[in-house]
N, C-alpha and C positions, 0 to 999 in steps of 0.2 A: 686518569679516568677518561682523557680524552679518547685515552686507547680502548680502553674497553667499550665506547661509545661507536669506536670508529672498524673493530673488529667485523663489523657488517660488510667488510672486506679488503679495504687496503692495507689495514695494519695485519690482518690474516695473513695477504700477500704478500707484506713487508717481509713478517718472518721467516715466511717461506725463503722468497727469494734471496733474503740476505744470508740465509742458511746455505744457499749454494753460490754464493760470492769470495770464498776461503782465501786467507793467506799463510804466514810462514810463523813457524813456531821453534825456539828455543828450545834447548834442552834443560834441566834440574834435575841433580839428585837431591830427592825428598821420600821419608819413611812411607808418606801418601801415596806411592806413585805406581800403579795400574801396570800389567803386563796385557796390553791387547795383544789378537788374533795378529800372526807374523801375515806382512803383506807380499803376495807372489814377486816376484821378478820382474813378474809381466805390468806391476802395478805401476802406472805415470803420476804422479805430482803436481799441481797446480798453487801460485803463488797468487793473491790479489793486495797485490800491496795496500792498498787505501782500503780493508775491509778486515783485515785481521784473519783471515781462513787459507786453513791450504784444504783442495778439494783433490782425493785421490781416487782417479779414475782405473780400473781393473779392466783389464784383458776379456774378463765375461761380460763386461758392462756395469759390472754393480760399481757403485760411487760411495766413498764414505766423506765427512768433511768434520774438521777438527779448527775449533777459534784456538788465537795464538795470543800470546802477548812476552813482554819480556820473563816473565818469569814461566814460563814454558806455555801445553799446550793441553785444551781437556774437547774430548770429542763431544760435536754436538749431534750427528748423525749418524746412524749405520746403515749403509743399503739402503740410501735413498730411493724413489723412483720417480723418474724425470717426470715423468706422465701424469702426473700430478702441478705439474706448474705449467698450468695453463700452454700458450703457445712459445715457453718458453724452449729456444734453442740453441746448442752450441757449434759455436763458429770457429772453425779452425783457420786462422786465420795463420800461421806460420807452421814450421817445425819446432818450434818452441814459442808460440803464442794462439792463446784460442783467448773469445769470449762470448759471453752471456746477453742476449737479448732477448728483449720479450713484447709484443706493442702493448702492454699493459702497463710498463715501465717507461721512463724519459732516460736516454743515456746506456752504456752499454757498460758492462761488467770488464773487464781484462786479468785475463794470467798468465804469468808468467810460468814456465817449463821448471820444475827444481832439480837441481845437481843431487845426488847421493848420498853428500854429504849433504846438505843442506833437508832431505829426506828423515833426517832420522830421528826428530823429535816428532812428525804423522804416524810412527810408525813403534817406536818405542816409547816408554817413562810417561804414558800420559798420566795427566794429573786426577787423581780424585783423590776426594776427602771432605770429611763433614768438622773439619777441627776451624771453627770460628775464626780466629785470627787470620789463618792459610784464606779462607774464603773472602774475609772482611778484604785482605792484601789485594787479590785477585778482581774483586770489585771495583776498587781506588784505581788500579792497574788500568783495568778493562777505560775507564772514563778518561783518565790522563792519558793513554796513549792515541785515543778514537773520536772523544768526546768532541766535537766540533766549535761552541759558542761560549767558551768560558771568557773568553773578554769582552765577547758581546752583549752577554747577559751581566758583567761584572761581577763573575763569581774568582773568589781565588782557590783553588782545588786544593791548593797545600795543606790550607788548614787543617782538609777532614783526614790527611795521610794517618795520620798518630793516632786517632781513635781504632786501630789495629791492636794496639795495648792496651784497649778496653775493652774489647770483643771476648763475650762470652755466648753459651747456646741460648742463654735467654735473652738478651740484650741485642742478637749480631744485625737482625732487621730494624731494630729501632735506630739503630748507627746508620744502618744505608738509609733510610727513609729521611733521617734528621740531613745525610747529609744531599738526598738526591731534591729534597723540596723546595732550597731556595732557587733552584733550575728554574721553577715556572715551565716546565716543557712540556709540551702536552705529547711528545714520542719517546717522554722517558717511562719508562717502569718496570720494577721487580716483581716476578712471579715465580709460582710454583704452586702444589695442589695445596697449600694452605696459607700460602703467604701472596699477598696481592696491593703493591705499593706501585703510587702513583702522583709522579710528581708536581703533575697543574691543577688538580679537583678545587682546591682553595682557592686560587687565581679565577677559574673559571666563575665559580659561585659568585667571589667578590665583583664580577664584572657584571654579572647578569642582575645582581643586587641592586645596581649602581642607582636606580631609578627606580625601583619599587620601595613603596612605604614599611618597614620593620615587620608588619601583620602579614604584609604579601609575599616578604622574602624565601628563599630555594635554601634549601640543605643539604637535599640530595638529589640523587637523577628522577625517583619517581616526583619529586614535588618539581623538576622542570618538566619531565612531559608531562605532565599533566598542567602547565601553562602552557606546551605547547598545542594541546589540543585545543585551550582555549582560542589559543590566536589563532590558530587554523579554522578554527570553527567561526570567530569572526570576520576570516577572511570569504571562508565559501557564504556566507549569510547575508554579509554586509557590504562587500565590496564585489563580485562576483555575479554578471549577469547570467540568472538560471533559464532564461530565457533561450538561448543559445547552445545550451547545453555543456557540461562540463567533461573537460577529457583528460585519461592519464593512460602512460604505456600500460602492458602486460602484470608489471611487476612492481606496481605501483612507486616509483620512483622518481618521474613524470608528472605533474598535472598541471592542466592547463586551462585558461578559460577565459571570457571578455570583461574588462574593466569598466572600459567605454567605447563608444560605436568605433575608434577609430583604435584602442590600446588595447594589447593582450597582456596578459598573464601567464607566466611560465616558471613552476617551482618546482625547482628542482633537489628534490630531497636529499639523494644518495648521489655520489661517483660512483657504485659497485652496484652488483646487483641484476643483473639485466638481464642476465642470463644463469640456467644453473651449470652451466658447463662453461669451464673461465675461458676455454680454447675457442667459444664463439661470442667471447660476449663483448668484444666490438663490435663485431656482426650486430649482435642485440642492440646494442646501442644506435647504430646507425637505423635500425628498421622502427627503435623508440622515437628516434628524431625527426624521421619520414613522417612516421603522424603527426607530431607537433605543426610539419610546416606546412601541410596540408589542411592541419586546421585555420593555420593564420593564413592561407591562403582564402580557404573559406569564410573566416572570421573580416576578411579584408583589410586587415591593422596594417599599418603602415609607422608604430610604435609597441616597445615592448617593456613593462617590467619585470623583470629577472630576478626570484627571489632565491637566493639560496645559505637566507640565514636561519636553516634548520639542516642543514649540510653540513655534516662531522666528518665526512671525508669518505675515500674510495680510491679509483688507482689515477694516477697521474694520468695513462693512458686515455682513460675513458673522460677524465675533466677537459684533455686538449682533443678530444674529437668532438665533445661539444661544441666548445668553442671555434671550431675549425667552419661551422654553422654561420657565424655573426664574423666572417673577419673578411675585408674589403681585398685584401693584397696580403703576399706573404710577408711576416713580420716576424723577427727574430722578438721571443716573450720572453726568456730567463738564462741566465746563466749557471751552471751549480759545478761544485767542485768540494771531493771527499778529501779529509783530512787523512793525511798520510804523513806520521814522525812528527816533525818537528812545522810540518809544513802541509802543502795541500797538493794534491794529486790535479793532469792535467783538467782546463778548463773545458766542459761542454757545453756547446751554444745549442740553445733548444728553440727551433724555429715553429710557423703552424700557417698554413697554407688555406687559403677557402678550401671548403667541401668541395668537391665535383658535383656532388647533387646538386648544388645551389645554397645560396646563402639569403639571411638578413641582414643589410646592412642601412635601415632606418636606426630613428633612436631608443637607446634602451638606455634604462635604468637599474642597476645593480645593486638589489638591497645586500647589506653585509654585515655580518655580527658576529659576538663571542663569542659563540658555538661554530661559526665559519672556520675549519681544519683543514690542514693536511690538502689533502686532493683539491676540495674547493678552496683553498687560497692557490692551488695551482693555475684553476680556473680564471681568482678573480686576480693576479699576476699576468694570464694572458688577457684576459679582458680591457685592462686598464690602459694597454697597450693602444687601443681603438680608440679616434677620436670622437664615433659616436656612443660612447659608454659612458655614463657618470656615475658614480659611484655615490649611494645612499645610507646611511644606517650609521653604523660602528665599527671600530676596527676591529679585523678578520680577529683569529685565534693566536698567530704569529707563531705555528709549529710545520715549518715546510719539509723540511730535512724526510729523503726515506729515513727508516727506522733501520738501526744496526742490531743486529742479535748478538748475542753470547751467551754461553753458559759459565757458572759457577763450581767448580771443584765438586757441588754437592749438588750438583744439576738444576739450580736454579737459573730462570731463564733471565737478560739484563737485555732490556730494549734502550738506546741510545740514539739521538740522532747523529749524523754524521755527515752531515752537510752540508752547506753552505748555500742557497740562493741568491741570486742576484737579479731585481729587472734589469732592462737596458742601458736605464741610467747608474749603473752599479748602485743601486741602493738594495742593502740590506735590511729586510722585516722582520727576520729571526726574531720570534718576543715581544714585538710591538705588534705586527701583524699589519694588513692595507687599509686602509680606511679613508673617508668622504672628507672634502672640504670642510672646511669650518662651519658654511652656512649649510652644508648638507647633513651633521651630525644629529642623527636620531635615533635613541634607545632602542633597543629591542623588546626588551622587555621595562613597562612604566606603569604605574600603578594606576595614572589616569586614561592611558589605554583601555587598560582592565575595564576598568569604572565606569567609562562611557562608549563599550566596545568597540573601539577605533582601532587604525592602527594608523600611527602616526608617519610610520618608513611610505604605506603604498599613498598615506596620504601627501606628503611631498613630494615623490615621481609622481604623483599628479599634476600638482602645481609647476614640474618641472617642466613636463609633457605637454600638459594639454595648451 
């Protein structure tokens, strides 16, 4: 659910882009097995080891890309078109290596050139079929060969293998759901136009519960925004001087506004969004942040708190260009590395630079909670890095990983993570998520909050600050 929460555009972009990351695929003979359109002569190959797709690019331009796994291969696109992902580009970087970048993404795609032989499962036997078992197999497959945090999270994947011999058409979703929800992943989940499984909704709940009275407790996403209007509405009412006037970008993503004569206020809703055209919406983002520091220039603060525990996520790109705002010196913030076989594909060091605009580098306070995903824990991963940042609230959501696509023999779509984070200090948050000192833990959501319309996170960077 966290995905569906967070489709407001990095997990949109997730899919896309992992859609055009392809590796290499097997051959099977199976009674299932599809006769696609023969591909020209003219047509090149692309291998991405660590993402399961091979991407084949044609002599006209048109691209098609097929997920792989050991037991062969089922197409997930026909006739993509590039122009559709943003400022995404491909780099030919050898006679038998190109790769994928995009500044909305951290890290860079890689493929390999395929042999002819190694050609012939993109091109012949692809897999379809609606026969249960065949799919349930293909499911298990897809996780065991990609899935990235089964020792981290302490799951053991073997178990769910054999529920393949109990796969029927009624039954085949309750089997993946049973077995994708002890994940806790908020970038796991199965779809299709009637089928919509999602592996952290309960985890999430459970967390945000943690501190509200049984009467006050969340069940679904409309009874959380609708405490998060509460809190927002206590935040502009109660904490927020209106005297001064309150500011938000274009696209509402942004708002901003005075605490106290010397503390600003800056919440930060979304990582996506800023623009409706994804090829300038860094651009967006940087002309959002120009008015932010313009107003704190105006506002005079010389302290900031930073709220973005109503942040479900966006694109990697646009969380470290925020932050590239608040950072004193270049600082290497994470490390991440995709699972590939039996092991992990090379490591990429992801560094973040001050802005050339100019920066803040007073103190700030970074409220953080369950609802903090994806993109913003990318954020609050660079953040933490800063020795003038403390960190306030709760721990983030602990789902970093981009998301990996596949498809299903029956065209159902499997989002997966597939990667690995690391800060500096090689610590891995997969699952636990980042989170505040001891004396800094404070609820997001509390029932005496509610009760005496407080909020307890901006009331601590208070005391932290002032």
């Amino acid at each position: 659910m966290i995905h569906l929460k967070q489709t407001n555009k990095k997990l949109l972009w997730s899919i896309l882009i992992i859609l055009l990351s392809l590796p290499l695929i097997s051959c099977q003979n199976d009674d299932d097995i599809s006769e696609p359109e023969e591909s020209p002569a003219t047509s090149r190959f692309w291998k991405s080891p660590t993402s399961g797709y091979v991407l084949e690019i044609r002599e006209d331009g048109t691209i098609n890309q097929f997920g792989s796994t050991s037991l062969g291969c089922v197409q997930i696109v026909q006739d993509l078109d590039l122009t559709n992902f943003a400022n995404l580009s491909i780099n030919q970087i050898s006679e038998t290596e190109l790769t994928l970048s995009s500044p909305l993404v951290t890290g860079e795609i890689s493929f390999n050139l395929l042999t002819s032989e190694e050609q012939e499962c993109a091109t012949v036997n692809l897999i379809s079929s609606t026969d249960p078992a065949t799919n349930y197999r293909h499911f298990w497959t897809i996780f065991n060969e990609y899935y990235s945090s089964f020792e981290h999270r302490n799951i053991d994947w073997s178990i769910y293998e054999d529920a393949e011999n109990q796969a029927t058409e009624d039954n085949l979703y309750e089997l993946i759901a049973a077995a994708v929800e002890p994940l806790n992943d908020g970038h796991v989940s199965i779809f299709n136009d009637t089928v919509d499984i999602s592996s952290s909704l309960d985890d999430l709940i459970n967390r945000l519960n943690e501190f509200l009275d049984p009467s006050d407790q969340v069940t679904d996403f409309n009874e959380i925004n609708t405490l998060f209007e509460a809190k927002q509405q206590t935040i502009i009412t109660n904490y927020l001087d209106a005297n001064v006037g309150l500011g938000s970008d274009a696209g509402g993503n942004i708002f901003y506004g005075l605490l106290t004569e010397d503390i600003g206020y800056i919440n930060i809703y979304s990582m996506a969004g800023y623009s409706s055209d994804l090829t300038t919406e860094i651009d967006a983002v940087d002309t959002a942040m120009e008015e932010v520091f313009q107003a704190i220039d105006q506002f005079g603060v010389d302290k900031i708190v930073m709220d973005i525990r109503f942040n479900g996520g966006g694109f990697d790109g646009v969380a470290l260009s925020i932050a590239s705002r608040f950072f004193d010196q270049e600082r290497t913030v994470f490390t991440k590395v995709s699972r590939m076989g039996d092991g992990f594909g090379d490591e990429a060091v992801i560094s973040v630079s001050p802005d050339t605009n100019g920066t803040f580098t007073g103190d700030i306070v970074l409220l953080t909670g369950p609802f903090t995903a994806s993109a913003s824990e990318i954020f609050t991963l660079a953040m933490n890095t800063l020795p003038h940042v403390t960190i306030v609230g709760q721990n983030t959501n602990g789902a970093f990983s981009d998301i990996l696509t596949h498809k299903l023999p029956n065209g159902t779509y499997i989002n997966l993570s597939n990667q690995i984070y690391t800060d500096p200090n090689g610590i891995n948050f997969e699952g636990i998520g980042i989170g505040p000192d001891l004396e800094n833990v404070v609820p997001f959501f509390s029932s005496s909050d509610f009760e005496n319309d407080t909020d307890s996170g901006i009331d601590r960077a208070l005391e932290l600050l002032e």
